[in-house]
N, C-alpha and C positions, 0 to 999 in steps of 0.2 A: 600465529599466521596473520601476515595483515593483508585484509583484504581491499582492493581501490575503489575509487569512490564515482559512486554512477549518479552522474547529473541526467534525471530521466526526463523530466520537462524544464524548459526555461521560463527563467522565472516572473516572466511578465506574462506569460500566455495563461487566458484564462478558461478554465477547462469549464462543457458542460457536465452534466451530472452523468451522463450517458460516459464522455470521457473519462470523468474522473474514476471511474467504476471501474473501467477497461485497466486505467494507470495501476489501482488498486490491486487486479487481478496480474497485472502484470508484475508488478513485484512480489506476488505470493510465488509464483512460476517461479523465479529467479531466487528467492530464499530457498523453496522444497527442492532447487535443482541443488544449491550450493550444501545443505546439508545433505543431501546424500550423497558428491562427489567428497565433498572437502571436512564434513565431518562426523558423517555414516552415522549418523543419530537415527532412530523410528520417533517417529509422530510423540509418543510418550517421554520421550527424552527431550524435544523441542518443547511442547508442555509445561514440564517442568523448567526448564531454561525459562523461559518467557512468562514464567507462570500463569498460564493458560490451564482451561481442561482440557483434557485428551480429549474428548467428544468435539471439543473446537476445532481443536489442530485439523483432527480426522474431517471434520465438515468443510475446512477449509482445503485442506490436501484434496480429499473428493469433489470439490465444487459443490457441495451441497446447501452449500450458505453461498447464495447469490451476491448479496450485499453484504462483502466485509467491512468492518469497520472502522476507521482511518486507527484509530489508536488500538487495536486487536494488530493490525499490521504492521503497528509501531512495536509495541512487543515482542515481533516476532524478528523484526528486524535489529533490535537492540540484543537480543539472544545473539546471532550467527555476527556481532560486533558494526551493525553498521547503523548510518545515524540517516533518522529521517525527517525532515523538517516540512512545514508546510509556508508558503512563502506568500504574504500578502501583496499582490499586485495591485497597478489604479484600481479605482473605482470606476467603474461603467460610463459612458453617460448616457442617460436617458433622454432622449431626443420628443417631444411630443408636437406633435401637429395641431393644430386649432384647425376645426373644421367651418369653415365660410356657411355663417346663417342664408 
């Protein structure tokens, strides 16, 4: 089964860490949705696919782990076949004022 490919953020925008957290949890939604529609796995079977421990999976299925981890989701997303990259955009600039003695 191939599945299509989700461009979730573009790849110049840069996320704060509050964001990136949200993006984070948003793609665990969309993996737990897709194996239970499309390939009826339990927690235990994604696990092993991704070679996770089931205490994981299950923390992550539950929201019990607040802060997943960028490559824990990469795992997860390389099990149900889909690729997830992290994409370096500019670099900031840092603007500094001088303050009048």
């Amino acid at each position: 089964m191939k599945h299509k490919r989700h461009r979730l953020v573009p790849s110049q925008h840069i996320l704060s860490e509050k964001e990136y957290l949200r993006f984070l949890n948003h793609i665990l939604d969309e993996v737990f949705e897709l194996v239970d529609l499309a390939f009826d796995w339990t927690n235990a079977e994604l696990a092993r696919q991704s070679g996770l421990c089931d205490s994981t999976v299950h923390n992550l299925d539950t929201r019990k782990t607040k802060y997943p981890r960028y490559f824990t989701v990469l795992k997860l997303c390389k099990a149900v076949g889909w690729e997830m990259k992290l994409i370096r955009g500019p670099k900031p600039k840092l603007k500094i004022k001088k303050q009048a003695s």
